[in-house]
Backbone as JSON, one array per atom type, in Angstrom:
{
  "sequence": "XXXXXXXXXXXXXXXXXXXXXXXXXXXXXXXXXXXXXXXXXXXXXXXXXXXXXXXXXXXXXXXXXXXXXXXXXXXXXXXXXXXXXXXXXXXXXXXXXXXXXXXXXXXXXXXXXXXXXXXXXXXXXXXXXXXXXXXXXXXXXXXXXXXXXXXXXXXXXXXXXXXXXXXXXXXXXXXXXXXXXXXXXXXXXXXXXXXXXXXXXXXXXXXXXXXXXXXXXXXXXXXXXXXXXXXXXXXXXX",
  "N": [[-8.67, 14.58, -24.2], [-11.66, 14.15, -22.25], [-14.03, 16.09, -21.55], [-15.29, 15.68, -18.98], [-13.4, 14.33, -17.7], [-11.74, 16.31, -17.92], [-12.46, 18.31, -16.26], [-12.3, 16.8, -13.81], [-9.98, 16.79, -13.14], [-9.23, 19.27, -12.94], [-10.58, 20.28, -10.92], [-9.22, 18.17, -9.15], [-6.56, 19.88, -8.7], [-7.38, 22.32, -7.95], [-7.73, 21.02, -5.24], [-5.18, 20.37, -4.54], [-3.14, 18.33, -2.49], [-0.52, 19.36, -0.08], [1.48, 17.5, -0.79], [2.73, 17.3, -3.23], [4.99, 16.66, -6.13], [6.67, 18.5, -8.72], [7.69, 17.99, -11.95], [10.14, 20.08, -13.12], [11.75, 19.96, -15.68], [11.45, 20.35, -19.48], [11.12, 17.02, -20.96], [11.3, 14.76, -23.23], [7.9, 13.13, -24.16], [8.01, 10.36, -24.5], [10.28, 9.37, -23.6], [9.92, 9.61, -21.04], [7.61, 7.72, -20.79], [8.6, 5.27, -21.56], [10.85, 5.06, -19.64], [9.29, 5.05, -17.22], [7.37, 2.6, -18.27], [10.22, 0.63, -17.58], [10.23, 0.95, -15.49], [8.03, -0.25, -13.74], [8.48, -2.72, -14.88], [10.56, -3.66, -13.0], [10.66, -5.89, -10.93], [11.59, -6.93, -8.17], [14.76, -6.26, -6.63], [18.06, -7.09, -5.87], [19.21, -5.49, -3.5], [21.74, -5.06, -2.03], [23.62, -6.0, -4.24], [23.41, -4.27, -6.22], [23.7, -1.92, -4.9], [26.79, -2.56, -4.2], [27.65, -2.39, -6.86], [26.98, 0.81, -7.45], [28.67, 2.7, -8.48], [29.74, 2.66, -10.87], [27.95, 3.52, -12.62], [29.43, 5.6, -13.76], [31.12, 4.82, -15.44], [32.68, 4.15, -18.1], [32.53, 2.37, -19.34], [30.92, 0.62, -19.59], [26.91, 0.02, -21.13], [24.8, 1.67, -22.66], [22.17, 0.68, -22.12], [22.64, -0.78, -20.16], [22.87, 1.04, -17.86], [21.16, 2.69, -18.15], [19.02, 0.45, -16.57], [20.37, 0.21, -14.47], [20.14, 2.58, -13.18], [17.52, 2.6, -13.21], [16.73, 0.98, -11.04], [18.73, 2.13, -8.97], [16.87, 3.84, -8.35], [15.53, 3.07, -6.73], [16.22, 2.5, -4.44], [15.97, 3.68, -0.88], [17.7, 6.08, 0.01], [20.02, 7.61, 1.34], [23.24, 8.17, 0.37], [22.83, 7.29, -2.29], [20.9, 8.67, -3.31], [22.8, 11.23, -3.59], [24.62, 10.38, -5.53], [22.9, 10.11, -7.71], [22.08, 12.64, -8.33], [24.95, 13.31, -8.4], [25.55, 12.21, -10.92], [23.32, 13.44, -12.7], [24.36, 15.86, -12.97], [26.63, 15.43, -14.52], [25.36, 13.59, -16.67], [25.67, 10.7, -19.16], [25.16, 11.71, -22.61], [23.05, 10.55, -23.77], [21.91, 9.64, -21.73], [20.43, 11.87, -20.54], [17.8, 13.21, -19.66], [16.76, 10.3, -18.86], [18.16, 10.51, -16.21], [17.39, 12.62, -14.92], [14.91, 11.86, -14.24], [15.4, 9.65, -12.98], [16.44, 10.34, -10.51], [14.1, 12.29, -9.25], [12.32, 10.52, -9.04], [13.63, 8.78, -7.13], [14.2, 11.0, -5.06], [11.75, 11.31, -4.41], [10.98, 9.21, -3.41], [12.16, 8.9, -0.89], [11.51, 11.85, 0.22], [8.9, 10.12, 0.85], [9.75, 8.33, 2.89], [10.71, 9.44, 4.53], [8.63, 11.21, 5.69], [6.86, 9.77, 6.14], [4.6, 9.64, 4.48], [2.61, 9.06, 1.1], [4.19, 10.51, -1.91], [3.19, 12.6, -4.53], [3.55, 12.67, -7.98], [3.33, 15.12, -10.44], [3.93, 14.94, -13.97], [4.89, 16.41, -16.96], [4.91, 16.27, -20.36], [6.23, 19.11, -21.08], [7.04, 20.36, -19.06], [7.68, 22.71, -16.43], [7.42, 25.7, -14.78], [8.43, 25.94, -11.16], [5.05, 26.56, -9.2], [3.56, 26.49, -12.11], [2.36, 25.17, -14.92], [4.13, 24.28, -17.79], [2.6, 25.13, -21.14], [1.45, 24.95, -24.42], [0.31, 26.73, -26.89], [-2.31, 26.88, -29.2], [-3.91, 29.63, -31.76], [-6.29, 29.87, -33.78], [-6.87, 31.29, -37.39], [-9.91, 32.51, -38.14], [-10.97, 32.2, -40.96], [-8.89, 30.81, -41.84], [-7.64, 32.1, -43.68], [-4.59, 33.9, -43.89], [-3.78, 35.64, -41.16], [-3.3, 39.03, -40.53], [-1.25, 41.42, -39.46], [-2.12, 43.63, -37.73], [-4.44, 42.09, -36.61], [-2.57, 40.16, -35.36], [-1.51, 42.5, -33.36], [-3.24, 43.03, -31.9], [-4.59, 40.5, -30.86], [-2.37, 39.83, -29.15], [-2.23, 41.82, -27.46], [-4.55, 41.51, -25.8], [-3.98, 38.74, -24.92], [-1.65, 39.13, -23.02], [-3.33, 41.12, -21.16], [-5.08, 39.13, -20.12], [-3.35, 37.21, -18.98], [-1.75, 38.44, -17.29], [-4.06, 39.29, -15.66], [-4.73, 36.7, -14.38], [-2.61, 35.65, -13.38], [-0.75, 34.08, -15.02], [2.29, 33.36, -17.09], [3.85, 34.68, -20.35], [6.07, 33.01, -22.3], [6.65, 33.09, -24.88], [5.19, 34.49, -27.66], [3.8, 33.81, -30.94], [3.55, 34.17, -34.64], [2.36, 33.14, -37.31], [1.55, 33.15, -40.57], [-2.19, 31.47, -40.46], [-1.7, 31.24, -38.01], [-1.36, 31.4, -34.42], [1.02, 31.04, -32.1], [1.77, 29.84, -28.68], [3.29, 29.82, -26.45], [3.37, 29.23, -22.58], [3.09, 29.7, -19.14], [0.88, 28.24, -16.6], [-1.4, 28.72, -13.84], [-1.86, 25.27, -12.01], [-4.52, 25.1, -11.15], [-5.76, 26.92, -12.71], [-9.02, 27.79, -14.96], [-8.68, 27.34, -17.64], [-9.61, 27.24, -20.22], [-12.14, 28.3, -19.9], [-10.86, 30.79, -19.73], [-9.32, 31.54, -22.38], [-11.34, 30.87, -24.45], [-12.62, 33.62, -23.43], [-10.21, 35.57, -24.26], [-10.66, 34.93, -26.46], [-13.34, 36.2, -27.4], [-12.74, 38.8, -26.86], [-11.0, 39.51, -28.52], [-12.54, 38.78, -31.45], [-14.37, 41.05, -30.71], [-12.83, 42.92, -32.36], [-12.84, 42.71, -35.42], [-13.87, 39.49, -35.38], [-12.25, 37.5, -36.45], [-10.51, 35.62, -35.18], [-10.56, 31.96, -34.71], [-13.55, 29.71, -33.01], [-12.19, 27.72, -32.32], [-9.17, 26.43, -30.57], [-6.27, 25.47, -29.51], [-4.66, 23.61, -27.18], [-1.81, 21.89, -25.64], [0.05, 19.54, -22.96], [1.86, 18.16, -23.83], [3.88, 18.6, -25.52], [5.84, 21.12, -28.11], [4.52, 21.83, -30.93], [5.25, 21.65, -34.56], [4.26, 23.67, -37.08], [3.61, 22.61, -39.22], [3.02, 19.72, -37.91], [0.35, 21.37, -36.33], [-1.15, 21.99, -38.52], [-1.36, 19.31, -40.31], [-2.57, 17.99, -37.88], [-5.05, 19.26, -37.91], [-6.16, 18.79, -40.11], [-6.92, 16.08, -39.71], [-8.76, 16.0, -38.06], [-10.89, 17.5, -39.62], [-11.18, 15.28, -41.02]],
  "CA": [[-9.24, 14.44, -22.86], [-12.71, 14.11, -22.29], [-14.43, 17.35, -20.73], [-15.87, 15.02, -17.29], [-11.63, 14.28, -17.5], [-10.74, 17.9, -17.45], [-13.04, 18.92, -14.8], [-12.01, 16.42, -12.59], [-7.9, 16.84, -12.92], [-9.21, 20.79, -12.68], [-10.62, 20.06, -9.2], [-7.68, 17.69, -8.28], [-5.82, 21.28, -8.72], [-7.47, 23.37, -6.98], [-7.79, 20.99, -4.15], [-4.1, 19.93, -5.07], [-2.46, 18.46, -1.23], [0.83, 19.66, -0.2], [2.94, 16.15, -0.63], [2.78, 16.99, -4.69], [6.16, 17.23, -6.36], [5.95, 18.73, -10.2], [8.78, 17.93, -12.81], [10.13, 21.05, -14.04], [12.53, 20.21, -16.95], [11.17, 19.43, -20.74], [11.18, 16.25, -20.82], [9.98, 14.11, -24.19], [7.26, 12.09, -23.35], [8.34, 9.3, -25.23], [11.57, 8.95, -23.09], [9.0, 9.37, -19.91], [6.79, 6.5, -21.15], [10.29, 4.47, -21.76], [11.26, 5.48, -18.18], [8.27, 4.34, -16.41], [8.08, 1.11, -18.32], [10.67, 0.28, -16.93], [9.8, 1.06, -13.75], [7.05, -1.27, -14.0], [8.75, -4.55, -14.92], [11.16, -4.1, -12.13], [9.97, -6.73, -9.48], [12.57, -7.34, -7.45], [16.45, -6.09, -6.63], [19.13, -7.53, -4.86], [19.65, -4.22, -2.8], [22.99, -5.12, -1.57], [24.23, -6.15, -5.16], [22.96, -2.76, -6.85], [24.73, -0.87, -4.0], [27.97, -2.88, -4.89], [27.91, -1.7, -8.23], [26.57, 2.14, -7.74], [29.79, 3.91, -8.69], [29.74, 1.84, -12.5], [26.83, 4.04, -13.3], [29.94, 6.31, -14.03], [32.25, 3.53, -16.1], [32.37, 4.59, -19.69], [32.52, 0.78, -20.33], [29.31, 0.0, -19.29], [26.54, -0.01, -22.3], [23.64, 2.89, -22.3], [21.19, 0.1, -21.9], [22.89, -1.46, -18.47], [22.93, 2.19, -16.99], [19.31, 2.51, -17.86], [18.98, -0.25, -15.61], [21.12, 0.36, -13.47], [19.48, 3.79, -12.79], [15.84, 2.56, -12.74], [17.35, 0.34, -9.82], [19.42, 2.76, -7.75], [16.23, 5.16, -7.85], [14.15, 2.41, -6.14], [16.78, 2.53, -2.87], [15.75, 4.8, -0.4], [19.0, 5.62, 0.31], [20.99, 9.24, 0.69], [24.12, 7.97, -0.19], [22.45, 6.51, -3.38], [20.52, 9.84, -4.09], [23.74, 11.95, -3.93], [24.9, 9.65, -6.6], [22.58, 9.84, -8.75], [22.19, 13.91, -8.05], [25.88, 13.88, -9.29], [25.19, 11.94, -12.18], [22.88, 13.85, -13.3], [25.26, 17.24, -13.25], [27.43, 15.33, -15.92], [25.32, 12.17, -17.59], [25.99, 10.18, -21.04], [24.62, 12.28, -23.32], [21.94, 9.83, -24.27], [20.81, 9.65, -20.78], [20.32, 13.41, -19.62], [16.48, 13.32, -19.39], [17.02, 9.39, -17.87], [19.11, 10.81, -15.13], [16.43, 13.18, -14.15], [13.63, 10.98, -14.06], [16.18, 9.02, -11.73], [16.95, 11.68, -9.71], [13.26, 12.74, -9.38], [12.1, 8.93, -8.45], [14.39, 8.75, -5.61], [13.51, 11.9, -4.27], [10.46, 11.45, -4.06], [11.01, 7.7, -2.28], [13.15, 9.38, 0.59], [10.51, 11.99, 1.21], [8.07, 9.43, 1.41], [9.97, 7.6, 3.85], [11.19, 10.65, 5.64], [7.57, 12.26, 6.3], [5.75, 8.77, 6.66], [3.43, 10.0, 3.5], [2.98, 9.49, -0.15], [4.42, 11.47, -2.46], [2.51, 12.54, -6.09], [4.37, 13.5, -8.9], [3.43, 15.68, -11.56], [5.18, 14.96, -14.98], [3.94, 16.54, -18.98], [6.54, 16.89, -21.11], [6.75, 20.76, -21.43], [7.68, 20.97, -17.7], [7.07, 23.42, -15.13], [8.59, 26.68, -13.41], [7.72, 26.5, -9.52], [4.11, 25.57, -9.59], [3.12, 26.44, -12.91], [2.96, 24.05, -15.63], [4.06, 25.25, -19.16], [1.83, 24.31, -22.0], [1.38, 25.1, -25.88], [-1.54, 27.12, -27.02], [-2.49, 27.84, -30.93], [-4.67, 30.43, -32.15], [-6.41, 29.93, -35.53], [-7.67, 32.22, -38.42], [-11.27, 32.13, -38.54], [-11.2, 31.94, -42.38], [-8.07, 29.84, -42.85], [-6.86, 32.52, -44.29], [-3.29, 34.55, -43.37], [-3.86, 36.79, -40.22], [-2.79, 40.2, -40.48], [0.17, 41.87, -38.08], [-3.09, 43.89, -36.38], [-4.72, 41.32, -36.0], [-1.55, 39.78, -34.3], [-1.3, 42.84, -32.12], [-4.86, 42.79, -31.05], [-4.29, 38.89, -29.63], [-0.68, 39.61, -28.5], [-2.58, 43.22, -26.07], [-5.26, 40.4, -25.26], [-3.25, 37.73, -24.11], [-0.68, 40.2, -21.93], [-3.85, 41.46, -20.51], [-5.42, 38.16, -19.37], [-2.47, 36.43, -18.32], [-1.23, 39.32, -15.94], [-5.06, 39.22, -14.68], [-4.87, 35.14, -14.47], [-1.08, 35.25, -13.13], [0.24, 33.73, -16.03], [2.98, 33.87, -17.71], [4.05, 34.03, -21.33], [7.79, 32.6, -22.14], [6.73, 33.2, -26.08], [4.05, 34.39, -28.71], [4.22, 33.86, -32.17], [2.64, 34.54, -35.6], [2.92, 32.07, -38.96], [0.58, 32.53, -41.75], [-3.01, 31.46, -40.08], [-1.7, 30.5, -36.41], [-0.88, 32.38, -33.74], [0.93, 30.03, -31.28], [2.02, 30.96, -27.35], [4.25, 28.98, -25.16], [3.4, 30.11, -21.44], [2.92, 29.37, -17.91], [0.11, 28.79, -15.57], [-1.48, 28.04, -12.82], [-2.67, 24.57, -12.55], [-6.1, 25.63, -11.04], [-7.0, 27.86, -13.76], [-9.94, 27.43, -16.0], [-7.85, 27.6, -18.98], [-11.08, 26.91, -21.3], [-12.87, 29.9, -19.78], [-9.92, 32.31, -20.03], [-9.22, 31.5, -24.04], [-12.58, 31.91, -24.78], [-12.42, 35.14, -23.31], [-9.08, 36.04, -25.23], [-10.98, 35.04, -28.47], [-14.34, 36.87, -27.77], [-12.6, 40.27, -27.01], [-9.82, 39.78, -30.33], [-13.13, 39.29, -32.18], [-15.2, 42.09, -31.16], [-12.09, 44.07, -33.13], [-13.43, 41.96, -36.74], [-14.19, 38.47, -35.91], [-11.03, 36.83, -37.58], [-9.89, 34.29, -35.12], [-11.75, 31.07, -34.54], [-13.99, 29.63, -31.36], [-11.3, 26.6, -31.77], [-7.88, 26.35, -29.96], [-5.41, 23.72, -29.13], [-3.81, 23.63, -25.77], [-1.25, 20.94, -24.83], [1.34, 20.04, -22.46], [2.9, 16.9, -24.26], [4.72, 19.11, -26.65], [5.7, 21.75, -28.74], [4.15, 21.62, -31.63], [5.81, 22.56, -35.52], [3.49, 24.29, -38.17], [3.09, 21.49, -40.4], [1.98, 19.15, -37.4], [-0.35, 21.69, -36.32], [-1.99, 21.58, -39.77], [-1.62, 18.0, -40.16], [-4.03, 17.56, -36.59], [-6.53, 19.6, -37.86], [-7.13, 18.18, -41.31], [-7.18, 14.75, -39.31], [-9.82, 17.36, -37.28], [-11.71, 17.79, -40.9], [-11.51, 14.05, -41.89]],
  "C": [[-10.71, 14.86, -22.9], [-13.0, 15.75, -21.61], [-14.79, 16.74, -19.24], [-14.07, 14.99, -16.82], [-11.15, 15.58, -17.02], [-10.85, 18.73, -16.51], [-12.97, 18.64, -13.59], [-10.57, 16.75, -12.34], [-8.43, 18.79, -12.64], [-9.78, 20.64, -11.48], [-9.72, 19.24, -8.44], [-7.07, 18.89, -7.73], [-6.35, 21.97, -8.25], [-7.58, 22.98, -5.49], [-6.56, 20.1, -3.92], [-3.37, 19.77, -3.01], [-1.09, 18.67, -1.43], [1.73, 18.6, -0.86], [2.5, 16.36, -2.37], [4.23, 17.73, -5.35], [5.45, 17.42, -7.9], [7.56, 18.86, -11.05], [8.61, 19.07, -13.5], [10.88, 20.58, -14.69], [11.37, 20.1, -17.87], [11.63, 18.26, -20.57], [10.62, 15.11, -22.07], [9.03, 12.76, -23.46], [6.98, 10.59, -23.32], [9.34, 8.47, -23.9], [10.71, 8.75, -21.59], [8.54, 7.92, -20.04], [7.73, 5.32, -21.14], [10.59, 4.09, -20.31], [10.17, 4.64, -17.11], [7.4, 2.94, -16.63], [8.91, 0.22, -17.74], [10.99, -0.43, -15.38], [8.96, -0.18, -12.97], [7.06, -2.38, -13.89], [9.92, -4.5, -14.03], [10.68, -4.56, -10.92], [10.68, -6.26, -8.42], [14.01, -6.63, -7.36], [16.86, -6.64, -5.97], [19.71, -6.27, -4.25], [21.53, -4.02, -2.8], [24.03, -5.18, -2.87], [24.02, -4.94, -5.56], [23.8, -1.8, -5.89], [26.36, -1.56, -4.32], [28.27, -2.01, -6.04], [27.7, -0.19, -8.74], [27.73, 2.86, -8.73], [30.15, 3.06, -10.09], [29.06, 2.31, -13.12], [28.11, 5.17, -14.2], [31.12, 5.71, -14.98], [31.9, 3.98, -17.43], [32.36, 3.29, -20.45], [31.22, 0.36, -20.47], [28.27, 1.03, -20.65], [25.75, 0.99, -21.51], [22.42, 1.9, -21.97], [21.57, -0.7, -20.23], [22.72, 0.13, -17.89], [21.88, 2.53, -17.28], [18.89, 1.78, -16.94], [19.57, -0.31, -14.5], [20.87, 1.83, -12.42], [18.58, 3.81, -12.2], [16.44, 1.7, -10.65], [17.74, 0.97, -8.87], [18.2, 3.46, -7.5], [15.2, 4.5, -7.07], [14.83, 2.32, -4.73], [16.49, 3.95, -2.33], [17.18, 5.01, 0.63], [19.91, 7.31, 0.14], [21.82, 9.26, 0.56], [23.46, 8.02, -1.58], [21.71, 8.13, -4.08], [21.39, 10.92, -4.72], [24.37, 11.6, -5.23], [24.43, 9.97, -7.81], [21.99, 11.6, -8.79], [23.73, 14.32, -8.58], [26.16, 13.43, -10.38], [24.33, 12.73, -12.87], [23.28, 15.42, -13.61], [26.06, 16.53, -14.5], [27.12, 13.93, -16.46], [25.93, 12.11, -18.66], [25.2, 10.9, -21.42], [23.06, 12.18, -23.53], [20.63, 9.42, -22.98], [20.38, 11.08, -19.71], [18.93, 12.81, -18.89], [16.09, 11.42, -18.18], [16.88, 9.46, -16.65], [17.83, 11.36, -14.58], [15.07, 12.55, -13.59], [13.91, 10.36, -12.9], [15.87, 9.22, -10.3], [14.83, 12.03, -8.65], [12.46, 11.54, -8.54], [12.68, 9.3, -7.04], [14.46, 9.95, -4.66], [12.54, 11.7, -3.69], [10.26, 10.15, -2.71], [11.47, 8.25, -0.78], [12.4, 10.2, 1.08], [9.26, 11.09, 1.34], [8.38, 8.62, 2.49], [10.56, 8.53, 5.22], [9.79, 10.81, 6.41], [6.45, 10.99, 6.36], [3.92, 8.77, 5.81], [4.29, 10.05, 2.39], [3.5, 10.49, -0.72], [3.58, 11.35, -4.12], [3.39, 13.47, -6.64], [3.37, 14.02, -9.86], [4.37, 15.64, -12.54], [4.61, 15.69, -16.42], [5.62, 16.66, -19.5], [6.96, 18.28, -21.67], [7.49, 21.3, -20.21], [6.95, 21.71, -16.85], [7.88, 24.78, -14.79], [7.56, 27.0, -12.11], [5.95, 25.75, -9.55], [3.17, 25.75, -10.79], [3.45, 25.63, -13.82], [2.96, 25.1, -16.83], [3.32, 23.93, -20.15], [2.16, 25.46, -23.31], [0.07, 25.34, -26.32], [-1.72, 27.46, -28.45], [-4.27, 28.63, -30.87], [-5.1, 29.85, -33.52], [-7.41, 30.61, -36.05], [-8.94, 31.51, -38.38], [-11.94, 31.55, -39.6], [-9.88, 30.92, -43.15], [-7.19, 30.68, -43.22], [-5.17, 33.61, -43.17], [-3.69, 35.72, -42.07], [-2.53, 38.22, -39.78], [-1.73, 40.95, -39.14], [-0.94, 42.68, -37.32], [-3.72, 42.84, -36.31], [-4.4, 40.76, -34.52], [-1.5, 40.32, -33.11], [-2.21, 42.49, -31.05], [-4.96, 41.64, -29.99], [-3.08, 39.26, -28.58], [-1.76, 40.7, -26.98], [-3.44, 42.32, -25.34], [-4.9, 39.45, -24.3], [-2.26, 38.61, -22.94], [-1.97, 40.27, -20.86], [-4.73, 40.67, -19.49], [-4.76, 37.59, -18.89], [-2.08, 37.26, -17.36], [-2.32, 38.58, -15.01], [-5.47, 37.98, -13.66], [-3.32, 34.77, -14.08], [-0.49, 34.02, -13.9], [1.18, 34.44, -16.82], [3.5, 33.85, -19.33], [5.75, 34.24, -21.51], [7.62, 32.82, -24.21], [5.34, 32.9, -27.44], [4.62, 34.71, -30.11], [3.94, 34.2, -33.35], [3.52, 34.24, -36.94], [1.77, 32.16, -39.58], [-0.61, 32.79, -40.97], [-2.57, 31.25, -38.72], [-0.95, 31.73, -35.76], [-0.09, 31.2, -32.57], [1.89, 30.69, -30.24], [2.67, 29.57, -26.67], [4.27, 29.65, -24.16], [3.03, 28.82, -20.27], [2.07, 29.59, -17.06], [-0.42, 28.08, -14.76], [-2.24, 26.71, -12.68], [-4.3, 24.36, -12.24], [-6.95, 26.4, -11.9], [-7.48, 27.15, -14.81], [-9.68, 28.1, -17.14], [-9.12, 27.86, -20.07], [-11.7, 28.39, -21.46], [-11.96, 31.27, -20.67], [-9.57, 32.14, -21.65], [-10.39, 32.05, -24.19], [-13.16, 33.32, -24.44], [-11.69, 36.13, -23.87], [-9.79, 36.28, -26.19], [-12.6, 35.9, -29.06], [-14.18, 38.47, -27.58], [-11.51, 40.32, -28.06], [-11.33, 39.75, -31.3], [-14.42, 40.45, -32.09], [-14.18, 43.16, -32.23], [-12.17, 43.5, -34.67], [-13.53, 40.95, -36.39], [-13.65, 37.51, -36.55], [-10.26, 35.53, -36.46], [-11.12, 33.0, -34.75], [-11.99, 30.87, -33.24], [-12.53, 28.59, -31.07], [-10.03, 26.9, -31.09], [-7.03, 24.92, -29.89], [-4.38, 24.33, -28.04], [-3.32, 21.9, -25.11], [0.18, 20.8, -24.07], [2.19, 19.25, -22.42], [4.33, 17.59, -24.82], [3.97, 20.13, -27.5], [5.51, 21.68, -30.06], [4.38, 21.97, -33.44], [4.5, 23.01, -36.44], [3.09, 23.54, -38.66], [2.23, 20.12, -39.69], [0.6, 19.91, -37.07], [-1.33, 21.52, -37.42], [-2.42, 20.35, -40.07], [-2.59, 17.48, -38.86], [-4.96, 18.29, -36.76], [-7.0, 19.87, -39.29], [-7.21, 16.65, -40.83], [-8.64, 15.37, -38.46], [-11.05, 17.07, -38.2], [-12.28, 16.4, -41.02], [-12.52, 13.51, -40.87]]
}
């Protein structure tokens, strides 16, 4: 994301209007992208036919690719029969369509208060989720030198981060420490100037030696394993 990009979605958020719903599950963003495809190339329904057939979403005969469709469909009726439906589908989906279901679910919510309150509704979706109105994201730390960062070190970031996230009402759900990376799974608000507050983390860990770098990586597609991390920042190098 560009920096003109980040400054404007960071003033969306702070001047964020009420009618905004925000997907808390995980969610991959693959299966999102899938999902709202979908969405997309549906023109048309036969309302009345699709309501015939609601209660088939639950037929163990029916293929995982008709109840994909058959989902994207029910979540386009604004309809509170039709939401309950697909609200108790999603307490016990096919396996294959958990994350589906919710998307469903989530859709057709949103349609019913828009037709309830006579106003849009905006969703918020990433694929790490949300609790309440914080979004969770994925943050790495990295060694200044590349090389292995020491358990003080570690603490030094770990007393750091506690101490800015209280101050910055965030939360952390999990910090870590591999080799050169330090990496943090947390929660925050989506008005804060995330940018600022790291670089603040990383200029009071190095007045104590100087050992982590200016860089970071903060995203809220996904969690990220060790070996991709490395792998995106020798594509970084090249």
């Amino acid at each position: 994301m560009s920096e003109e990009s980040f400054e404007n979605l960071l003033d969306f958020f702070k001047k964020m209007p009420s009618n905004v719903s925000i997907q808390q599950e995980k969610i991959d963003i693959e299966i999102q992208m899938e999902y709202f495809d979908a969405v997309k190339t549906l023109k048309t329904i036969d309302r009345e036919s699709v309501l015939l057939q609601k209660d088939s979403i639950f037929d163990a005969n029916l293929s995982v690719q008709e109840k994909k469709t058959l989902l994207v469909q029910l979540a386009s009726i604004d309809n509170v029969e039709v939401y309950r439906l697909l609200e108790k589908y999603s307490t016990q989906p096919d396996p294959e369509l958990k994350e589906w279901s919710i998307l469903a679910l989530q859709e057709n919510r949103m349609l019913l208060e828009s037709s309830l309150l006579g106003q849009n509704q905006v969703f918020i979706s990433t694929g790490l989720g949300a609790k309440g109105n914080l979004l969770r994201y994925f943050v790495v730390f990295l060694s200044r030198t590349g090389k292995t960062l020491t358990e003080f070190q570690f603490r030094v970031t770990q007393k750091e981060v506690l101490f800015h996230f209280e101050k910055y009402n965030c939360e952390i759900e999990e910090i870590f420490h591999q080799d050169e990376l330090i990496t943090i799974i947390c929660l925050m608000p989506m008005s804060l100037s995330m940018r600022e507050m790291f670089q603040k983390i990383i200029h009071e860990c190095n007045e104590m030696g100087n050992f982590l770098s200016q860089s970071f990586i903060i995203t809220n597609v996904k969690i990220l394993s060790a070996d991709e991390i490395r792998n995106f920042l020798q594509q970084e190098k090249k």
